[in-house]
C-alpha positions as protocol buffer text, in pm:
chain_id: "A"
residue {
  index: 1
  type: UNK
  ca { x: -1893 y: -736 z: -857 }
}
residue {
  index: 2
  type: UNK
  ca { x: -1894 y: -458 z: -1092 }
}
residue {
  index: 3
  type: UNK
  ca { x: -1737 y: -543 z: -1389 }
}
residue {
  index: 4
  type: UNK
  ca { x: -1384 y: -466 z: -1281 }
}
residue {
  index: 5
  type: UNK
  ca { x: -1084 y: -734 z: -1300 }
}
residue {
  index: 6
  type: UNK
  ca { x: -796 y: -802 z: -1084 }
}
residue {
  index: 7
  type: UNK
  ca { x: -485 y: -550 z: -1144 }
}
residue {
  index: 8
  type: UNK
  ca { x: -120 y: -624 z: -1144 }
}
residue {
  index: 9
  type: UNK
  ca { x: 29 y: -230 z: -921 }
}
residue {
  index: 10
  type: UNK
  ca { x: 439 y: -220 z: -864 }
}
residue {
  index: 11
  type: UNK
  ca { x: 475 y: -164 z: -495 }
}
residue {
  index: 12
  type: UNK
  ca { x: 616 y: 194 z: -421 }
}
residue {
  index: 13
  type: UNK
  ca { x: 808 y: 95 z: -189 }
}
residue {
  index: 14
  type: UNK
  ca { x: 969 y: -265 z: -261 }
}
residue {
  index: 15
  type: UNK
  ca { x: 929 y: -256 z: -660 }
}
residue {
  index: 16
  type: UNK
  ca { x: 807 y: -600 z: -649 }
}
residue {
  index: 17
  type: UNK
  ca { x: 457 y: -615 z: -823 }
}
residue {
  index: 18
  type: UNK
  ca { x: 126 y: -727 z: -674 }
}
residue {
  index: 19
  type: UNK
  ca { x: -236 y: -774 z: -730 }
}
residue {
  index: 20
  type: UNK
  ca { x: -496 y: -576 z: -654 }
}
residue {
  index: 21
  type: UNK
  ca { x: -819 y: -795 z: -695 }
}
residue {
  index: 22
  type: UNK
  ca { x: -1145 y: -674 z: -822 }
}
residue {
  index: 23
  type: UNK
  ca { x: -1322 y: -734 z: -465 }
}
residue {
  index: 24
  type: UNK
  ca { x: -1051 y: -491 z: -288 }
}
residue {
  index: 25
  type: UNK
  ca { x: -1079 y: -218 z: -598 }
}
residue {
  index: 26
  type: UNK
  ca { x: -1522 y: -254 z: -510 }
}
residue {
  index: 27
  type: UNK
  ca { x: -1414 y: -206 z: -181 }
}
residue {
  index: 28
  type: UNK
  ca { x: -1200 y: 92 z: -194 }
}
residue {
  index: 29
  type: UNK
  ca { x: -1395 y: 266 z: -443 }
}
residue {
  index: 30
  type: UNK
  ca { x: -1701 y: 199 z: -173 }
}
residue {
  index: 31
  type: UNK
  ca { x: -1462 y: 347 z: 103 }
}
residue {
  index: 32
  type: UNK
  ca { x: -1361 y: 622 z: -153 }
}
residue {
  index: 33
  type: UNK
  ca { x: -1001 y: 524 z: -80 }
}
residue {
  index: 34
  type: UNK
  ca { x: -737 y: 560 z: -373 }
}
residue {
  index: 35
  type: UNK
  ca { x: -551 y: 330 z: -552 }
}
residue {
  index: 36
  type: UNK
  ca { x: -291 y: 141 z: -332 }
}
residue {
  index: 37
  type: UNK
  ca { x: 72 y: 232 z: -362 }
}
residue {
  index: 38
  type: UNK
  ca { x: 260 y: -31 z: -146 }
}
residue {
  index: 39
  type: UNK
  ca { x: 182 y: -412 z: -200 }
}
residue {
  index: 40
  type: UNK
  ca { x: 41 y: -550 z: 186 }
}
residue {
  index: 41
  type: UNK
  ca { x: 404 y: -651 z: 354 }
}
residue {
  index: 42
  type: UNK
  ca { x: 559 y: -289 z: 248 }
}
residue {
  index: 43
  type: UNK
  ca { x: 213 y: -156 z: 426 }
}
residue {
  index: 44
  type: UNK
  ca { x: 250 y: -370 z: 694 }
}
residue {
  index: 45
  type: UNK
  ca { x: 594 y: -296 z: 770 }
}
residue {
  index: 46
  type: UNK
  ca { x: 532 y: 125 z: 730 }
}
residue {
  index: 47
  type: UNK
  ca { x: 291 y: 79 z: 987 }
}
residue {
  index: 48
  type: UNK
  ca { x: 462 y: -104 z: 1233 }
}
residue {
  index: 49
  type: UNK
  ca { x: 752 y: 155 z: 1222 }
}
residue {
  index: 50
  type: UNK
  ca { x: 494 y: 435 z: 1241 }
}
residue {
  index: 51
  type: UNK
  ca { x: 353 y: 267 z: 1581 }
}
residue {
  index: 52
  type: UNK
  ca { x: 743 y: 259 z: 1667 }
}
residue {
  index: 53
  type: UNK
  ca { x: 802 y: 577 z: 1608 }
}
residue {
  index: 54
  type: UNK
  ca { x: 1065 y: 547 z: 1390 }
}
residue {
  index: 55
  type: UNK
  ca { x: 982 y: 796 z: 1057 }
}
residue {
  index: 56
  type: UNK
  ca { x: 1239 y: 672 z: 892 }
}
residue {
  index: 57
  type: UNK
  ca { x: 1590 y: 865 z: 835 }
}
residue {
  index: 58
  type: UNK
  ca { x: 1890 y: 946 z: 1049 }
}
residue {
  index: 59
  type: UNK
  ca { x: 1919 y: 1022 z: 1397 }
}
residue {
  index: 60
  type: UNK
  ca { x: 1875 y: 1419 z: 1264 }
}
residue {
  index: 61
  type: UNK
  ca { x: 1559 y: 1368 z: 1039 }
}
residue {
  index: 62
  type: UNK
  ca { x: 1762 y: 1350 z: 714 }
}
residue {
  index: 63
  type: UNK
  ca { x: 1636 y: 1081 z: 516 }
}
């Protein structure tokens, strides 16, 4: 590992707080992803409802 140590994010999503070790931050900095914003249920969950289809909202869009 390089050096780094395991962060404590707030989800974006739920609020609830979760960790973000130092293997996933090597990782995503490898992958030259960005810092995650929703803790892994709160991901899990946005995707499924992507697959679904559903975006989220009202029947007209509005969310």
């Amino acid at each position: 590992m390089s050096g780094t140590y395991d962060q404590h994010l707030t989800c974006a999503d739920c609020g609830h707080d979760f960790v973000w070790s130092a293997r996933e931050q090597d990782f995503y900095r490898e992958k030259g992803f960005q810092q995650p914003r929703r803790c892994k249920d709160c991901n899990r969950a946005r995707k499924e409802r992507r697959e679904s289809g559903d975006r989220g909202g009202d029947a007209r869009g509005n969310r």
